[in-house]
N, C-alpha and C positions, 0 to 999 in steps of 0.2 A: 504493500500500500504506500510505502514512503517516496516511490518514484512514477504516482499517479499521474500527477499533472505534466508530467513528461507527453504526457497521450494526449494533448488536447494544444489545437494550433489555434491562430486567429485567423480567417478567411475571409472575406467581403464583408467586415467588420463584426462577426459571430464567432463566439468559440466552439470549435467541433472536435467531438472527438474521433481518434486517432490511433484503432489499437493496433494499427501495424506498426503507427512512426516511430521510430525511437531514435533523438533527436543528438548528436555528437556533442559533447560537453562543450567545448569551443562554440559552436553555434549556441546553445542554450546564452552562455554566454556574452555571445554578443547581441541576440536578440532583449535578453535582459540589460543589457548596459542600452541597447537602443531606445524602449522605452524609460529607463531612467534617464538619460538626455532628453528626452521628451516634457518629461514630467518638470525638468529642472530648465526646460526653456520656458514653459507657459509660466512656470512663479517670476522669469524674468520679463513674461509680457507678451511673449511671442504668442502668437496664434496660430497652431498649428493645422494646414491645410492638406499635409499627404505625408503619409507614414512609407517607407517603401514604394515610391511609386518607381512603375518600370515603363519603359520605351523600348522596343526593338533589342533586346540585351543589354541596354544601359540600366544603370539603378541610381536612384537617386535618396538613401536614408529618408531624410525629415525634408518636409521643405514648408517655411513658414510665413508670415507677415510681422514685420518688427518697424516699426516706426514708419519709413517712407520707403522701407525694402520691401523686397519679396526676397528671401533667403535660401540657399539651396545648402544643405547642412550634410556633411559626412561625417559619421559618429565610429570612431575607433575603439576598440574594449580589450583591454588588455589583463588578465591577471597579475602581473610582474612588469617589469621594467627590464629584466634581463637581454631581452633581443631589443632592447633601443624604447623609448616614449612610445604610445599608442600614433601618434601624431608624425611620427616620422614613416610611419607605414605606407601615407599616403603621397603616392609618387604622382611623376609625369602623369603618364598615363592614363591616372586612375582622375585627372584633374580634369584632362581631354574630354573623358568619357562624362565629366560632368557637365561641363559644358558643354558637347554636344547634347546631353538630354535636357540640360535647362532651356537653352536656346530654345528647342523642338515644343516645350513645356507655356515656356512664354506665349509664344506662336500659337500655340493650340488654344489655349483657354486666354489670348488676346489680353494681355494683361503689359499695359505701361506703364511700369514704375523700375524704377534700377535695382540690378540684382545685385546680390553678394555672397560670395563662396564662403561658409565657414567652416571647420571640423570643431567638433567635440569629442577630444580627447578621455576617456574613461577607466580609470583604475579599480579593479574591486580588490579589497583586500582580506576577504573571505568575509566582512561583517560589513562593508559598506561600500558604496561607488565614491568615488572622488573624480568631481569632473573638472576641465580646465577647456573653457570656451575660448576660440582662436576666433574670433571676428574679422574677416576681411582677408582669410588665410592664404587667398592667393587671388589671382588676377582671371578674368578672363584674358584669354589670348585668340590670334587668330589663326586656324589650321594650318 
């Protein structure tokens, strides 16, 4: 019984259960550090509009409204710090791919206000998250 809730995912905003899934501790993980980023952006204001939203293989964490932004937010979760900061995880690459699905994002649901790239860094230390918000953590660029 003690690894019930392992069986039950969230889908199209429901929770279902799931007695096939059994879910890799690192993803448990980062799923739960994803909603504590969540949780700790709305206390700072944010309004959050899409939890995981995807695009054609891109993914985009959180993505919110904060003042005069629309925010596109990459949440890192790390147990330790031994292979480097949660924040340093996030490469080239993975910044491209945000900004191709923001742009696409924009576009789609016609929305004109300036965006902003930020990560939320996330530590759990077996008894709590410790998060470290990166505001403005990198730039859009062009292809």
């Amino acid at each position: 019984m003690k690894n019930l809730w392992l069986n039950f995912v969230f889908l199209q905003g429901t929770w279902v259960l799931c007695p096939f899934l059994k879910m890799a501790k690192h993803n448990i993980l980062g799923w739960k550090g994803e909603e504590a980023a969540a949780d700790y952006l709305e206390r700072k204001g944010h309004h959050i509009l899409e939890k995981n939203w995807r695009f054609r293989g891109y993914e985009i964490d959180i993505i919110s409204l904060s003042d005069e932004f629309i925010v596109f937010i990459e949440v890192k979760t790390r147990a330790s710090t031994v292979w480097g900061d949660p924040e340093e995880a996030v490469g080239m690459q993975r910044m491209r791919r945000m900004v191709r699905a923001a742009s696409h994002y924009l576009k789609k649901h016609r929305i004109d206000k300036p965006a902003r790239f930020d990560i939320v860094a996330v530590l759990w230390d077996e008894k709590r998250f410790e998060m470290d918000h990166i505001e403005d953590a990198f730039l859009s660029f062009p292809e």
